[in-house]
N, C-alpha and C positions, 0 to 999 in steps of 0.2 A: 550411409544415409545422409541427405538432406534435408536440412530442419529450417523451414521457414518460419521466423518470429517476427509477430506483426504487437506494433506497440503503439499508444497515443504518446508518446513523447521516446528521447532516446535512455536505453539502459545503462547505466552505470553504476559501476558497485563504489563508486568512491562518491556518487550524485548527492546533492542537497537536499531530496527527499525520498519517502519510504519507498514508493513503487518504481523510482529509478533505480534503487540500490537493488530493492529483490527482484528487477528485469536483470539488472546488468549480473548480478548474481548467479540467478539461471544462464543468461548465457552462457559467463566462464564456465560454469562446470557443464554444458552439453556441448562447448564446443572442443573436450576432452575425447569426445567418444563422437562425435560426427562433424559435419559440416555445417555450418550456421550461415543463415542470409537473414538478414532484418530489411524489413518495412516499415520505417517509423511517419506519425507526426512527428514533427519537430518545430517547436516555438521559437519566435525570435532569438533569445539568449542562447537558446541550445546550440544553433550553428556550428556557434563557436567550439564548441564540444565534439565534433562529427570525426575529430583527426582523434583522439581520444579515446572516443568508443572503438574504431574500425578492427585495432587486434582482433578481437573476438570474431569478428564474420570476414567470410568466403563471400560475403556481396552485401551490398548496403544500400540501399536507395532512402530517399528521405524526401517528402511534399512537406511544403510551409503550412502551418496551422492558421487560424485566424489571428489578422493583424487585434494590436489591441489600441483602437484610438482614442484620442481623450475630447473633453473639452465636447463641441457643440457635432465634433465627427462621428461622436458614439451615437448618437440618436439613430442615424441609419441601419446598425448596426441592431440597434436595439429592438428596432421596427422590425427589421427581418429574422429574428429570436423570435418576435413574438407570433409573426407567421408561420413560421415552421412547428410553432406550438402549438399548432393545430393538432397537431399527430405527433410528436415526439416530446421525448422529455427536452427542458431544456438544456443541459448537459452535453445528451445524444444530438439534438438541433443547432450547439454550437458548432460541430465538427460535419453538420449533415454533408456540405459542400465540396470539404477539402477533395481531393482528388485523388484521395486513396485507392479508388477502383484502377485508374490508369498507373501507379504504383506497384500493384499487386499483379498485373494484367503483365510489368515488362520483368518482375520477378520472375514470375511462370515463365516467362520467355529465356529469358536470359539465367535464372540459377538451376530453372529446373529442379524446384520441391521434391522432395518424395511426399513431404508430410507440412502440415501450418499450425504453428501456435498462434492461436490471436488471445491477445490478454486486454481484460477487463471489459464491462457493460459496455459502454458506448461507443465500442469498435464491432461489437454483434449485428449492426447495421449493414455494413461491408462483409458480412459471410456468403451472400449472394455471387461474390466478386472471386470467390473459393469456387464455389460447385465444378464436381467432377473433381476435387483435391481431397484427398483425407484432412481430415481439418479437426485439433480439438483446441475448446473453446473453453479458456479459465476466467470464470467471473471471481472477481477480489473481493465482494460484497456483497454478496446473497440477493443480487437483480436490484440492487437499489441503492446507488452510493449515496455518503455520509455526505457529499459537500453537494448538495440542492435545493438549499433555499433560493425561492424564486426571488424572493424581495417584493413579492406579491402578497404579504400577508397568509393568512392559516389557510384560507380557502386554496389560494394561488399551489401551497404546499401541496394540499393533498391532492391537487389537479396531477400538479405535476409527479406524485406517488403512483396515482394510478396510470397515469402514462408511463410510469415504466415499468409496470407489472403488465399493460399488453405489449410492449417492447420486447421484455423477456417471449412472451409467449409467443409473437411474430418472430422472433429473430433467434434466440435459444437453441431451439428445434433445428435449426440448420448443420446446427455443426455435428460431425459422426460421433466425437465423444466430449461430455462435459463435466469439469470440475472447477470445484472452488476451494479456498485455501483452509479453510476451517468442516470441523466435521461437523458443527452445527450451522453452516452456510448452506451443506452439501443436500442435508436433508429438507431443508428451507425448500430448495428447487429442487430436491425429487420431491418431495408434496406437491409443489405446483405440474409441475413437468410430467409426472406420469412416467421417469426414467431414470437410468442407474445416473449418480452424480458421482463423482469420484471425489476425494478429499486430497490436495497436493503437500501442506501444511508449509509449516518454514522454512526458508532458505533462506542463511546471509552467511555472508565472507567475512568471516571474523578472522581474528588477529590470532597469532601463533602463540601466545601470551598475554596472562589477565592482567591491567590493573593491580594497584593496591589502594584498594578504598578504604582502607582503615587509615591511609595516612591524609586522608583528607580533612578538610576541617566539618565542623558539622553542618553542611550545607546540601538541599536535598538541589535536582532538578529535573523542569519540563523541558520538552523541545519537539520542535515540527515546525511545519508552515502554518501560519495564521489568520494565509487564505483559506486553505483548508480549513472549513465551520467547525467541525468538530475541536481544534484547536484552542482557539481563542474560546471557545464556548468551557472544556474544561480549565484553562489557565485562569479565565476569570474566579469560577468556583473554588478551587485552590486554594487562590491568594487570597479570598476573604470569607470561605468557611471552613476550610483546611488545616491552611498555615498559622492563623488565628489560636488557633486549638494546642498547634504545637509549640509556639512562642512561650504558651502559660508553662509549659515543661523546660523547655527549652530556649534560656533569653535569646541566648544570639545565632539564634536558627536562622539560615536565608533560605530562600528558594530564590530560584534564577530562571529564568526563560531565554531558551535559546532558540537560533531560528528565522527565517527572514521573515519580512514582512510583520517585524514588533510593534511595527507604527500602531497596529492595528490594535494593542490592548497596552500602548502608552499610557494611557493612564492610570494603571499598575503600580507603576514606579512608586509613587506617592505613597504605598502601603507602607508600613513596616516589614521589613526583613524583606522585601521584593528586589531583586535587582535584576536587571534588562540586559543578556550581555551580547543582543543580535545574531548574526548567523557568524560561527567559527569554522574556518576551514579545516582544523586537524580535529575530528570528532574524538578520538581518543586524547589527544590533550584536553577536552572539553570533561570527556570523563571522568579523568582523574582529580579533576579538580572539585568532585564530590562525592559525598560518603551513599547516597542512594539516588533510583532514579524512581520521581514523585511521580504517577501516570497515569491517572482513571482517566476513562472517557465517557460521556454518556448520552452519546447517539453514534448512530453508523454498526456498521458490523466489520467483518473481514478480518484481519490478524495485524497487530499494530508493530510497526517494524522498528519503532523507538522502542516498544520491550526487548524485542529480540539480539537488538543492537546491543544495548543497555546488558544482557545476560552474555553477550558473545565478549563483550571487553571486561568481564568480573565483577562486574555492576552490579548491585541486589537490584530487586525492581519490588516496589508496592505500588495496588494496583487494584480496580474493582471489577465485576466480572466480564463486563465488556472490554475492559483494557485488554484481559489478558486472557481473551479468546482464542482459542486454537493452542496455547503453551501449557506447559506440563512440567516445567521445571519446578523441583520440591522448595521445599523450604528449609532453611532463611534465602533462600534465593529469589522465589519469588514469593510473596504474601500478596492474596486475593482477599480486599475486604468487603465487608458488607453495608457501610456506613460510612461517614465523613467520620466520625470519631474515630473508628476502626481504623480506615485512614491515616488518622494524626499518628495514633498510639503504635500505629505499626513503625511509622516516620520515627518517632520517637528514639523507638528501640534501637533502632538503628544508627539514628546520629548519637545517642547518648550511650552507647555500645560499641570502639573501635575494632573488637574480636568479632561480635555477631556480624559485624558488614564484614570482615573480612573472610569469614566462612560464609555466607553468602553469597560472595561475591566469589567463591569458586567453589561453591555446588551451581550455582549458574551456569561460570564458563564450564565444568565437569556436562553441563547437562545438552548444552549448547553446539561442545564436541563429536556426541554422539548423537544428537536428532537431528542436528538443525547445517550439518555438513554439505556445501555445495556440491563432492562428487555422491553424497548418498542419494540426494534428491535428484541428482541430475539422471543416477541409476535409474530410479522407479522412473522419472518421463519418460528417457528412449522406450523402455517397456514398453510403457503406455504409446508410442509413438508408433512402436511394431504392433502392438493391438491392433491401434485406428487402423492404419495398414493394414491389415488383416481384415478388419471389419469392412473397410472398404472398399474389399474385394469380393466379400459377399454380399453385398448390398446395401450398409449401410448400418444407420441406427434401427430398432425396430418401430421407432415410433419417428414418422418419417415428420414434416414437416410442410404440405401442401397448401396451407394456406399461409405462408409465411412471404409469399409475394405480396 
């Protein structure tokens, strides 16, 4: 079988953020059991990466994403966003241009697909560019990702909210089968959709061996990118309703934020017990060097890949319900709170307990092993790839998709 993967940036399981690690993840383990070609964006810095990614695929093609200019060049830029906002979200209107159809157009040509993953929302524009391909379609976030603030103030948001609920509904319907990563994503869009949604859940490439978090000192931490809203949105709360809470417990408690783009909630530092350590290139040494991983979020949906990460290297994880959506690992491994106290007190226990993080931190990796394994998951998609295949041979989805031109 041939498996075309079609991605807005390139996969890597060793990548600097969550949806590179869980692409580049999926691939190694489906390039176990078939033949893999990618179709990626790919952003300036990525390039660099393209010799890197290749192991994993049988064909590679890669179109430049949008430049990023500064200074008085972004104006143009910014005008032609806001045109294209006519009809799409801005997220999907950034990418509307790039030239992913002639991409996909010399794939077909040259790898000869049997089947297409195309991953997340704002690549469901280019499903058009599929037809006549069995094609299933994983949205990461339940048709409406976490980082879209317009910068247009509340009205600009909700414009842009409902642009991508008729996105979903133009573009969705195209693909033969669709899933998202969470079981409560999945139903999200079968309510809207009127069709089965499948549930993909976790995948990451964890390490052969956990951590030992009890030898850490009592120091909890966040981490991600900080462009990404959701980020800096919970790291603020943290550090001054969170960390606050657990100080009174615990004098010399730290929390650390890791992660590029810290500029962005620099003025952090200044808290007590805050410290800024930017982005670390050996994430497992970054781990080790704390006793839990601190991590509510509270916006966005989809499945957050610093839990998973976090449980796959021995890591306890506390977390509130949207952190730790889609995961099921027990406890002390992971604690789902209800509250910013909840929160602390969980923090607490942990750093003020070198045994409970330490069994925590491998009912995690124990739990980790068996759900969240690159060839298990890689299993159930071929499945699902002989399905579409199958399904595509009889006609398709039942709920076809006619006005989605």
């Amino acid at each position: 079988m041939r498996i075309l993967l079609v991605t807005p940036f390139l996969p890597r399981p060793d990548g600097d953020h969550g949806g590179g690690v869980v692409l580049g993840s999926l691939a190694r383990g489906l390039a176990k059991h078939a033949e893999i070609g990618l179709a990626a964006i790919a952003g300036p810095q990525e390039e660099f990466h393209t010799q890197s990614t290749s192991p994993d695929f049988s064909w590679l093609g890669t179109v430049p994403g949008p430049p990023r200019p500064a200074g008085w060049r972004l104006l143009p830029q910014k005008l032609r966003m806001l045109w294209r906002w006519r009809t799409l979200p801005l997220v999907a209107g950034k990418i509307a241009h790039v030239d992913l159809p002639g991409l996909l157009q010399r794939a077909r040509r040259e790898f000869q697909p049997d089947v297409a993953f195309v991953e997340m929302a704002q690549l469901a524009q280019f499903l058009p560019a599929l037809r006549g391909l069995p094609t299933v379609f994983t949205d990461h976030e339940a048709g409406c990702p976490a980082n879209t603030h317009t910068g247009l103030g509340a009205a600009g948001d909700r414009r842009d909210q409902a642009l991508w609920w008729r996105f979903v509904d133009r573009f969705f319907p195209l693909a033969d089968q669709l899933q998202a990563l969470t079981a409560q994503d999945s139903a999200v869009l079968r309510e809207r959709l009127g069709r089965d949604v499948a549930t993909r859940g976790a995948i990451y490439l964890g390490p052969d061996a956990p951590i030992i978090p009890n030898m850490a000192a009592p120091r909890a931490l966040f981490f991600g990118d900080y462009e990404h809203g959701p980020n800096p949105e919970a790291a603020r709360h943290l550090a001054t309703a969170v960390l606050p809470r657990v100080r009174e417990r615990v004098a010399d408690a730290e929390l650390w934020f890791a992660g590029r783009h810290s500029q962005r909630i620099a003025d952090l530092e200044s808290l007590p017990g805050v410290r800024l350590v930017g982005f670390v290139d050996d994430l497992r040494e970054l781990l080790a060097e704390v006793r839990v991983l601190l991590a509510p979020v509270f916006s966005g949906a989809g499945l957050r890949t610093k839990c998973v990460a976090a449980l796959a290297h021995g890591l306890p994880v506390v977390t509130n319900e949207l952190g730790g959506r889609g995961i099921e690992a027990p406890e002390p491994g992971l604690f789902v709170a209800g509250s910013d106290e909840d929160l602390a007190n969980r923090t607490i226990a942990l750093l003020e307990s070198p045994e409970l993080a330490a069994s925590g931190g491998r009912a995690g990796f124990a739990w980790t092993q068996e759900n969240v394994s690159v060839d298990a998951v890689a299993r159930r998609q071929i499945e699902l790839a002989e399905r579409t295949i199958a399904l595509s041979e009889n006609g398709g989805p039942e709920n076809g998709a006619a006005n989605a031109n």
